[in-house]
C-alpha positions in Angstrom: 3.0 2.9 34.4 0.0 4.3 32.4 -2.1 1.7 30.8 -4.5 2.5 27.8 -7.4 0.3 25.8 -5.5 2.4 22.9 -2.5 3.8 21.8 -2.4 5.6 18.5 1.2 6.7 17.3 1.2 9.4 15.0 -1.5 12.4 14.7 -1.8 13.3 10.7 -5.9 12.9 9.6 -5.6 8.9 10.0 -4.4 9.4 13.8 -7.0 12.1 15.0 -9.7 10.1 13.0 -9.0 7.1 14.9 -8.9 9.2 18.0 -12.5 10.1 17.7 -13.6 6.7 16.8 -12.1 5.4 19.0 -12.9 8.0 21.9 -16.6 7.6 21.0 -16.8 3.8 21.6 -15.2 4.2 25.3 -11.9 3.2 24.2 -9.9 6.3 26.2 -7.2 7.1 23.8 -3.5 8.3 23.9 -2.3 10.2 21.0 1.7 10.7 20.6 1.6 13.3 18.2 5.6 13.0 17.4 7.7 15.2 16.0 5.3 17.0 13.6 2.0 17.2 15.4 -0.9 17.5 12.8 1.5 15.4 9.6 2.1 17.0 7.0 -0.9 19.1 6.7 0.8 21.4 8.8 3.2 22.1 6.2 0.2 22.9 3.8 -1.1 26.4 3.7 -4.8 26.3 2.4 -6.5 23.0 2.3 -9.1 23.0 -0.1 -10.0 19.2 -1.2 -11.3 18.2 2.3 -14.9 17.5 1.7 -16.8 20.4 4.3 -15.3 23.7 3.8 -16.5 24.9 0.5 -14.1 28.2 1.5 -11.3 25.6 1.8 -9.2 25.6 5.4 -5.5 26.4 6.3 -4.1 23.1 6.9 -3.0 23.3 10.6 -6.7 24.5 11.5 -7.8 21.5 10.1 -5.8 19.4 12.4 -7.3 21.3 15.4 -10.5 21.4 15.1 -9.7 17.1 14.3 -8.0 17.0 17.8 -10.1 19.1 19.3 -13.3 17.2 18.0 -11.7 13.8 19.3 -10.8 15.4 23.3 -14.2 16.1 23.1 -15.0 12.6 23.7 -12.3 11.4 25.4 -9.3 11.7 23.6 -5.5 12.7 25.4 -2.8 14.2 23.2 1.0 13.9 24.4 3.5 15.9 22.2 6.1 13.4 22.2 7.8 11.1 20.1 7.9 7.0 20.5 11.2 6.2 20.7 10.5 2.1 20.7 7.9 -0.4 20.8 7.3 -3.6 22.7 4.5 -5.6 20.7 6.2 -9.5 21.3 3.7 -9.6 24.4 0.7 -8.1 25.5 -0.2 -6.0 26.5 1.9 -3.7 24.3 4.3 -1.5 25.4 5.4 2.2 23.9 8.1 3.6 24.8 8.9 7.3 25.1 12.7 8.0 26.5 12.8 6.0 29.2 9.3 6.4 30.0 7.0 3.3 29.2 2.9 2.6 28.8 1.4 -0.6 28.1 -2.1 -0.5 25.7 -4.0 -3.6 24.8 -4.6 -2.3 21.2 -2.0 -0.1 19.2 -3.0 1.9 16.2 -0.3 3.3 13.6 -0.3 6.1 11.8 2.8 7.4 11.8 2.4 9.1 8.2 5.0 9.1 5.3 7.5 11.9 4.4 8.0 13.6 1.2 11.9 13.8 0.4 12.6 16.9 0.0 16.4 19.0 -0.9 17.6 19.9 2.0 17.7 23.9 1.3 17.0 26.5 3.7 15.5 28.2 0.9 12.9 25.6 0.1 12.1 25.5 3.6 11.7 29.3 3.6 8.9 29.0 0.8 7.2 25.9 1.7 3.3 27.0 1.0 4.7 29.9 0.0 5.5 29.0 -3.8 7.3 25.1 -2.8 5.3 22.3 -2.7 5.3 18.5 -2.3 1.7 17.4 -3.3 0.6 18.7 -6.8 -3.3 17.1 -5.6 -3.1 19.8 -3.0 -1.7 22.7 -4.2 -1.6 22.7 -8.3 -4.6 24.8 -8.2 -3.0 27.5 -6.9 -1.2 27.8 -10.1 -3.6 28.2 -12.6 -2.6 30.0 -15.6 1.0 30.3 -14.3 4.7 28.9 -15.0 5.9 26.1 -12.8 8.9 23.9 -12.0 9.1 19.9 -11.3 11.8 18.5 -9.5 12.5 14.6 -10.3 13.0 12.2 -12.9 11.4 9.3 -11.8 6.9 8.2 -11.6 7.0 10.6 -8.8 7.8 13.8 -10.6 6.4 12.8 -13.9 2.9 12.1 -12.2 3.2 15.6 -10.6 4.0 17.5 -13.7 1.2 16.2 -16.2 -1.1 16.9 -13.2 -0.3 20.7 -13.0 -0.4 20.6 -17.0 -4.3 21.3 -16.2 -3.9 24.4 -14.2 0.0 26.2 -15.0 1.0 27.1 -18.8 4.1 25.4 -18.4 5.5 22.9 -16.7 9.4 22.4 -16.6 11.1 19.3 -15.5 14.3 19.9 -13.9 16.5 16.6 -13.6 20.4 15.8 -13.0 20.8 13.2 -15.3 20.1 13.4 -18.9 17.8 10.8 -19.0 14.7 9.7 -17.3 14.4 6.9 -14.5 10.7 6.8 -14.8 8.5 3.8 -16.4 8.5 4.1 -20.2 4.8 4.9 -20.9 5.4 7.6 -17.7 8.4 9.1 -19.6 6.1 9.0 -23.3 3.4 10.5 -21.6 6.0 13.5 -20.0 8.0 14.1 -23.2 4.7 14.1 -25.8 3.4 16.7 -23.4 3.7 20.0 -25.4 2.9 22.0 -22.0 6.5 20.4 -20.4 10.0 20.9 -21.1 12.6 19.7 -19.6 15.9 21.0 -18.2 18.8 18.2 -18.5 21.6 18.1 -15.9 20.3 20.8 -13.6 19.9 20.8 -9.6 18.1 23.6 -7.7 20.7 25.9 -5.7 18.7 28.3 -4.5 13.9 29.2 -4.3 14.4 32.9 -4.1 11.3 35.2 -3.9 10.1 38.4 -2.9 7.5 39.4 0.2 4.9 41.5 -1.1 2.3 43.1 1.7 3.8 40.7 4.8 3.4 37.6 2.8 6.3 35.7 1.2 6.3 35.1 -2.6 8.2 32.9 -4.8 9.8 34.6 -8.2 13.0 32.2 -9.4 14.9 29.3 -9.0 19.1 29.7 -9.2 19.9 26.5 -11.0 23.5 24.6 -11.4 24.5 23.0 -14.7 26.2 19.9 -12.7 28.4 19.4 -15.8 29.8 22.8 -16.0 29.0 24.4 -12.8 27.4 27.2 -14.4 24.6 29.0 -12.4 21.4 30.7 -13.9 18.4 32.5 -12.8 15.2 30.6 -13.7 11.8 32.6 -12.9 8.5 30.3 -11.9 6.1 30.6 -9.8 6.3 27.4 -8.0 8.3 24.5 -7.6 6.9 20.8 -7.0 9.7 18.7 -5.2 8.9 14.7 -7.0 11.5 12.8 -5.9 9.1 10.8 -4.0 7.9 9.9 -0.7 9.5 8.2 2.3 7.0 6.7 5.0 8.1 7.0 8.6 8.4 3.3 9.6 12.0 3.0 11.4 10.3 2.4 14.4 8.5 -1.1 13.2 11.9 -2.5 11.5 11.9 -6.3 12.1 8.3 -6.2 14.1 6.0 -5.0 11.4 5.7 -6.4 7.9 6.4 -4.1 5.4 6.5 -4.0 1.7 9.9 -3.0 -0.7 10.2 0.3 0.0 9.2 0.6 3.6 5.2 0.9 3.7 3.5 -1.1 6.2 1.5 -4.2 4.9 -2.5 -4.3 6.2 -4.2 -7.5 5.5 -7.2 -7.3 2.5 -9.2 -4.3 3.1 -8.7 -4.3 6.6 -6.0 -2.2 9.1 -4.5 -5.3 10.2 -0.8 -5.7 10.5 0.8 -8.9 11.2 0.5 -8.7 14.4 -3.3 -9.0 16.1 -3.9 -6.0 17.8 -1.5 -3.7 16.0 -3.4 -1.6 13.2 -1.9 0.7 10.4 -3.9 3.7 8.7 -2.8 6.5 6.7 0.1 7.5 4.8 2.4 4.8 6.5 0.4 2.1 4.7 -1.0 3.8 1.7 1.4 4.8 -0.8 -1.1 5.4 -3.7 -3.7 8.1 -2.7 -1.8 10.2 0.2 -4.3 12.4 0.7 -6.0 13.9 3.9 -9.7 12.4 3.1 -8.4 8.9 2.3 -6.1 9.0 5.8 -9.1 9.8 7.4 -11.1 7.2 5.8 -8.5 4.5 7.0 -8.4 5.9 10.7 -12.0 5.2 10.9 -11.4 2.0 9.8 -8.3 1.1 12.4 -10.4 2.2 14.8 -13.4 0.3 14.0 -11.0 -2.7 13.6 -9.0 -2.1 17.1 -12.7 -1.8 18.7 -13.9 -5.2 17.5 -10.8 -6.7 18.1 -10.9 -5.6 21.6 -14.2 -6.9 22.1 -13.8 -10.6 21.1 -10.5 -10.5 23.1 -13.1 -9.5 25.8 -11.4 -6.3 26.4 -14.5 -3.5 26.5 
């Protein structure tokens, strides 16, 4: 049975970052990169908020030069997925299949997910015209007509964000009436760059490919009351129906708040359980971005290294 100073579950910014750290101070550790090696990045096309590349950076070449930079000193990668932990003793044990390691210090970052429709069409244009993060892509839309998806904080967040760059912004809900907090819902409907489409769900993100590379043209929407479909031409399309952090795994072991988030102690990466540390999306359910993540695996790491010290574990 393999036994590591460190096992980090998940591999998104926070993960890798918390590789190198933790690499760096001697700590030897094992990634599990899980089912989406990289997070959600690697559903990005070009990255251009992380602080560094002033030409910006295609999100999955940003994770590998991160996991590359953290084998450098010492990091391992395994591209499988934890199917159950064991943190009621230590040393802690991790469970892939049948297969088990033990670690004296774990480090979670197992990211969130951003709900998405379900379509094969959305899939189809994700990066290509879909999005789920107005921070990271709305700037690709400058000076062109875009599509929100949502009628809750989520979506109404998203589409007075891309009010700065698109010339219009339409809200596309199935209900005739927002969920959204009220000064959220003001803010949306006094917005003279949004409309809104009442009663509508997305069928169909149809597009065109132009010179090998896919582009998005129209939506097909469904009236839900009378079935009716239409074409709808945008540009892009923003899914806000929120975000779902991947924390099934921790049910009943971790503490976590309402909607599923794990809790860290002050402005530490301590869980409620010494030794077991949370960065990144699956404990941060305000900023979500890749610097931030980053930030917080640097912290975990920091944490999990000083933890492991006064438990006199070097």
């Amino acid at each position: 049975m393999e036994h590591r100073k460190v096992i980090i579950i998940g591999s998104g910014p926070a993960g890798l970052t918390a590789a190198l750290y933790a690499a760096r101070a001697n700590l030897n550790p094992l990634v599990f990169e899980g089912n989406q090696p990289g997070g959600q990045l690697t559903i990005t096309t070009e990255v251009e908020n992380y602080p560094g590349f002033p030409e910006g950076i295609q999100g999955p070449k940003l994770m590998d030069e991160m996991r590359k930079q953290a084998q450098r000193f010492g990091a391992a990668s395994k591209f499988e997925h934890v199917s159950k932990v064991d943190f009621g003793e230590r040393p802690f044990k991790v469970f892939v299949g049948e297969t088990q390691y033990k670690a004296d210090a774990v480090v979670v970052s197992t990211g969130a997910s951003a709900k998405l429709l379900g379509l094969d069409s959305e899939k189809e244009y994700m990066g290509y015209g879909v999005s789920a993060c107005a921070t990271c892509d709305g700037f690709f839309f400058k000076e062109q007509e875009v599509a929100v998806i949502g009628g809750g904080d989520t979506a109404m967040e998203e589409a007075l964000y891309l009010t700065k760059y698109a010339t219009k912004v339409t809200l596309i809900h199935r209900r005739e009436e927002l969920r959204a907090s009220k000064i959220m819902q003001e803010r949306a409907l006094n917005n003279p760059k949004i409309a809104f489409k009442w009663n509508s769900v997305v069928e169909e993100v149809k597009g065109v490919e132009e010179n090998g590379l896919k582009k998005m043209t129209h939506l097909v929407l469904k009236n839900v009351n009378t079935g009716e479909l239409e074409d709808f031409p945008v540009q892009g399309l923003f899914i806000g129906i929120g975000h779902k952090p991947n924390t099934e795994l921790f049910e009943g072991i971790l503490d976590m708040d309402e909607t599923g988030y794990l809790k860290t102690q002050g402005k530490s990466t301590y869980t409620n359980i010494e030794g077991v540390f949370a960065c990144g999306d699956v404990q941060d359910h305000v900023y979500r971005q890749a610097v931030s993540a980053a930030g917080t695996g640097c912290m975990a790491a920091i944490d999990a290294e000083r933890w492991l010290a006064a438990h006199g574990i070097e």
